[in-house]
C-alpha positions as CSV (number, residue, x, y, z in Angstrom):
1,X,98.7,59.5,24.4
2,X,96.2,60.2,27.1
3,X,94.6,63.3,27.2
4,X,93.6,64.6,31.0
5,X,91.2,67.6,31.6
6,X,92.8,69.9,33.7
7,X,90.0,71.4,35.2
8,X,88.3,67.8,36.1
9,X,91.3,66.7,37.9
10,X,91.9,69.8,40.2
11,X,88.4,69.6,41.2
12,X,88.4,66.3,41.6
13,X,92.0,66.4,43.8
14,X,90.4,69.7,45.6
15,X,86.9,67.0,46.3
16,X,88.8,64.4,47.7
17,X,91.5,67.0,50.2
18,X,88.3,68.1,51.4
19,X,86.4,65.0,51.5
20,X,89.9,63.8,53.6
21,X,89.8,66.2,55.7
22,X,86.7,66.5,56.6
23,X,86.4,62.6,57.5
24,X,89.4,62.8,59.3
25,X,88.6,65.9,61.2
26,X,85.3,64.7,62.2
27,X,85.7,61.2,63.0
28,X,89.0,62.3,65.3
29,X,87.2,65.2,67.2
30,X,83.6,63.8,67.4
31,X,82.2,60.3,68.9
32,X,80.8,58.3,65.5
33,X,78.3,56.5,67.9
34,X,76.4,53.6,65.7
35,X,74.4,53.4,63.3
36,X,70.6,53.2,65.3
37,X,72.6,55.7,67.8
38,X,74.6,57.8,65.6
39,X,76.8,60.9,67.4
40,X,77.6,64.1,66.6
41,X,80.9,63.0,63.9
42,X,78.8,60.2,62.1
43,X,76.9,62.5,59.6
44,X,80.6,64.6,59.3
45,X,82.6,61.4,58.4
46,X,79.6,59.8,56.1
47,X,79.6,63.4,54.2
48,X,83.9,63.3,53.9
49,X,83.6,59.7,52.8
50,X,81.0,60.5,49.6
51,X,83.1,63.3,49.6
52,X,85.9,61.4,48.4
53,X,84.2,58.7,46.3
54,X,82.9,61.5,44.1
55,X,86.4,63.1,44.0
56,X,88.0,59.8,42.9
57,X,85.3,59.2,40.5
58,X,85.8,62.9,39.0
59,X,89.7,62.3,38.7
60,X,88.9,59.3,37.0
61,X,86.8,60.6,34.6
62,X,89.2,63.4,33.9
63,X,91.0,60.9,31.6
64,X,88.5,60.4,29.1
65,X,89.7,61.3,25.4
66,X,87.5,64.8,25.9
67,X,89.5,68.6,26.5
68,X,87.9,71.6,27.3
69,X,89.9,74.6,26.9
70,X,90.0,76.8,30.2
71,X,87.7,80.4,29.0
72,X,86.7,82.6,32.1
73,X,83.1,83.6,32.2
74,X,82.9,87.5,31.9
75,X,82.7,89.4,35.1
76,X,78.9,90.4,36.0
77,X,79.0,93.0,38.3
78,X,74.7,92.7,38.5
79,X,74.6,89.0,39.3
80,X,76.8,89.5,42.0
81,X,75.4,92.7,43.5
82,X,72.4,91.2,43.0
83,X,73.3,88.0,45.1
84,X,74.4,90.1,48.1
85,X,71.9,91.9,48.1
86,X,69.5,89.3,48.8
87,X,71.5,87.4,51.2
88,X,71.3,90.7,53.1
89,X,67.4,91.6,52.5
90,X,66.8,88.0,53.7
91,X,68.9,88.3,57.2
92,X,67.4,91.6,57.6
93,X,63.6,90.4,57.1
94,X,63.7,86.6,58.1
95,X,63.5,88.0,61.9
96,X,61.2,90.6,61.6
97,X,58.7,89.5,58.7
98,X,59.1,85.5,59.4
99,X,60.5,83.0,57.0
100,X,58.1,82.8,54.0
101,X,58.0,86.7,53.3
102,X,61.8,86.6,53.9
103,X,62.0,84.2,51.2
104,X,60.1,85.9,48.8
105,X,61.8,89.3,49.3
106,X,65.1,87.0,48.6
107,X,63.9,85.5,45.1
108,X,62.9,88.4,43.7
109,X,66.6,90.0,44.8
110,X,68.3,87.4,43.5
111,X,66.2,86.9,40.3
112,X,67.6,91.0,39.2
113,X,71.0,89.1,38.9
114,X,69.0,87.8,35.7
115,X,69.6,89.9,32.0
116,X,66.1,88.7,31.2
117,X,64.3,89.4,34.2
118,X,60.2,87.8,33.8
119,X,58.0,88.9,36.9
120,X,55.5,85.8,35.7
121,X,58.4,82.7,36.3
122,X,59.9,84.6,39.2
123,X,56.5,85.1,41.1
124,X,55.6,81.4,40.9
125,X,59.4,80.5,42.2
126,X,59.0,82.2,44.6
127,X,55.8,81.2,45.8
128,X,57.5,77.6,45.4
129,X,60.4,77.7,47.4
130,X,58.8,80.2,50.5
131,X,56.1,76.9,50.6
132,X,58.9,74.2,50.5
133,X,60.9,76.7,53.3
134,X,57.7,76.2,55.2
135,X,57.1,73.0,54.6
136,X,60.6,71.5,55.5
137,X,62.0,73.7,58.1
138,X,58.7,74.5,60.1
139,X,56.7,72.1,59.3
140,X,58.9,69.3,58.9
141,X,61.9,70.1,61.1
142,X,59.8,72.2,63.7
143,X,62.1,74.9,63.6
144,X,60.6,78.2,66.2
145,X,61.7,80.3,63.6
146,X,58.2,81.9,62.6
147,X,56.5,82.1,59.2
148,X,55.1,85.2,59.4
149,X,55.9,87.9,61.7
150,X,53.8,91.5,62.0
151,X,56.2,94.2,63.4
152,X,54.5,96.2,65.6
């Protein structure tokens, strides 16, 4: 008797109706173009194509002889309080402080979702992710969104 993990194949079905879909969508609404020229429905289509490779390989996988019995994490009303509270801190400051302050504000929002809250692990986290922000999405991508902004 084969034993199938329910919760590996519905997320693997929901992956590859998504995946579907998304290919479809794109590559029926948008020009593909080539591959030295792509268009705007290339990167869509690629992305629903993994999409559904990773899907079949998670249904597939959902047949191995291992069960997990479904338990619902408990509700944590902090985490998510916490969570929404940053996304909102961080579309409230990214246009009047600039991006990297933004992103600091939102690390140390989201890391009071946290039981065990260390200042220490979230300062340098922080510090991390507002120099990647820079790095990739000014620097790198040469975004005009600024990285520092003085109101005033």
């Amino acid at each position: 008797m084969i034993r199938v993990d329910a919760r590996d194949l519905v997320g693997g079905v929901v992956l590859v109706g998504i995946g579907l879909f998304t290919a479809v969508f794109a590559s029926s609404h948008y020009a593909l173009g080539q591959l030295a020229r792509m268009g705007p429905g290339f990167f869509p289509t690629a992305l629903g194509c993994v999409l559904v490779g990773l899907g079949t390989l998670v249904v597939l996988l959902s047949f191995r002889q291992t069960t997990h019995t479904l338990h619902p994490p408990p509700f944590r009303p902090r985490a998510l309080v916490a969570v929404l509270a940053a996304v909102l801190v961080f579309s409230l400051t990214v246009t009047r402080f600039g991006l990297v302050p933004a992103t600091l504000v939102l690390v140390f929002v989201s890391a009071l979702a946290e039981p065990g809250y260390r200042w220490k692990r979230t300062a340098l986290l922080a510090l991390a992710l507002a120099a990647m922000s820079w790095l990739i999405f000014i620097v790198g991508l040469q975004m005009t969104l600024p990285a520092f902004t003085f109101p005033g």
